[in-house]
C-alpha positions as CSV (number, residue, x, y, z in Angstrom):
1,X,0.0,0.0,0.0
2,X,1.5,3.4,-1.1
3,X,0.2,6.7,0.3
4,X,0.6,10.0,-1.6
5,X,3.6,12.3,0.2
6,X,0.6,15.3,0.7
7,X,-1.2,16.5,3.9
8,X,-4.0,14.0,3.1
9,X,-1.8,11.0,3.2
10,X,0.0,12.0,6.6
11,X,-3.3,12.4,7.7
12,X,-4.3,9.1,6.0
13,X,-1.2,7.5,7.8
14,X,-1.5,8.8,11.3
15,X,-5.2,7.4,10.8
16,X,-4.5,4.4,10.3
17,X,-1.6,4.2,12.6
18,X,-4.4,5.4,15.3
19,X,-6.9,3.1,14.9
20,X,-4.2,-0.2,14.4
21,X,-2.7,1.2,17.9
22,X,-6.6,1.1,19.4
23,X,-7.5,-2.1,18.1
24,X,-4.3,-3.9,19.3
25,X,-4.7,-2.2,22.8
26,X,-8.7,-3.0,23.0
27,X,-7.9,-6.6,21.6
28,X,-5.6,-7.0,24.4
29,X,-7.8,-6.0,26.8
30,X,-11.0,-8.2,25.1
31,X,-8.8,-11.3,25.6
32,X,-7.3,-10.4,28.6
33,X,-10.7,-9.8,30.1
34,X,-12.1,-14.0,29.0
35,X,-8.6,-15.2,30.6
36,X,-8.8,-16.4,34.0
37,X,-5.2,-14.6,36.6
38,X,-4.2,-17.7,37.8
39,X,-0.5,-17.6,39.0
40,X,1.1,-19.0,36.1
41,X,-0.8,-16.6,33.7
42,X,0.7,-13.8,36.0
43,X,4.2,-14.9,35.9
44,X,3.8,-15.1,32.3
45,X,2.4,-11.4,32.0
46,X,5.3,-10.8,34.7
47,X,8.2,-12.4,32.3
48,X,6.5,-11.0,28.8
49,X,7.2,-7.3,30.6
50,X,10.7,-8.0,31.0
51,X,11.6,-9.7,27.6
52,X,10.3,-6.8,25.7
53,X,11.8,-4.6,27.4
54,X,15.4,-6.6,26.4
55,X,14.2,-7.1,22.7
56,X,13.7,-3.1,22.8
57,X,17.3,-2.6,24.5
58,X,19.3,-5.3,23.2
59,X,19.7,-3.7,19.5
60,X,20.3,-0.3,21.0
61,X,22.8,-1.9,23.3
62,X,24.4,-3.6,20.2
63,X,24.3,-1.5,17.5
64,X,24.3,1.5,18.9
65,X,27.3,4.2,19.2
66,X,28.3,5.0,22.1
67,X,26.1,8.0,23.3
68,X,23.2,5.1,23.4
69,X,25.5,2.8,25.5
70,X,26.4,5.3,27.8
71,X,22.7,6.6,28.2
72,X,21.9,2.3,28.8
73,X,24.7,2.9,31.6
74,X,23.7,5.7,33.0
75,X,19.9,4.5,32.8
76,X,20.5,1.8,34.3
77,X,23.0,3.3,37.6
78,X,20.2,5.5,38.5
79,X,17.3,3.0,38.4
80,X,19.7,0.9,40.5
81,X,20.3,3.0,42.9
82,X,17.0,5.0,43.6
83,X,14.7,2.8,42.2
84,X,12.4,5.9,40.4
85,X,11.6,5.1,36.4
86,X,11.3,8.8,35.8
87,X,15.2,9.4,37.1
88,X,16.6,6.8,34.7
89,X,15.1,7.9,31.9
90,X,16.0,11.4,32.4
91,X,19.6,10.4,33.2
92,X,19.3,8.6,30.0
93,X,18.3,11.0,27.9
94,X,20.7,13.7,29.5
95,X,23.7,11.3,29.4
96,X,22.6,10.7,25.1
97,X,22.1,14.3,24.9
98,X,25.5,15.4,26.4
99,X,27.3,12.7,24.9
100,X,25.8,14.2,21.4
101,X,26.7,17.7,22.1
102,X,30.2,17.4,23.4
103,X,30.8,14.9,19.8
């Protein structure tokens, strides 16, 4: 499928983008809601949290330079150490960021 390069088809686009995004999340929560949370379906929701999150970081971490390996670094020391998600990620993206500027 091929969309025109005007204002139409990055509305088109975003459009479709926007509904995919809805229907994945609402069929998510459609099965999720006819599943019974037993403890292994838990640990299972527990361990598909984590592996994503290492499929996301893994090719970063890999093929990255090194302004993404230090921002994984310094993500990763703060989260660590005072255990807030909003820290990390801002020493992540401070760490990139400065590691950009200085290069």
């Amino acid at each position: 499928m091929s969309l025109p390069a005007t204002a139409a088809g990055a509305l088109a686009a975003i459009a479709i983008m926007a509904l995919v995004t809805y229907l994945t999340r609402a069929g998510g929560v459609f099965v999720m809601s006819r599943v019974p949370i037993g403890p292994k379906v838990e640990r299972f929701i527990n361990a598909m949290a984590g592996s994503v999150l290492v499929a996301v970081i893994t090719p970063m971490a890999v093929q990255g330079d090194w302004g993404a390996r230090l921002a994984l670094v310094a993500t990763l020391g703060v989260m660590l150490t005072t255990q807030k998600a909003l820290a990390a990620i801002a020493a992540g993206i401070v760490t990139a960021a400065l590691w950009r500027l200085w290069l």
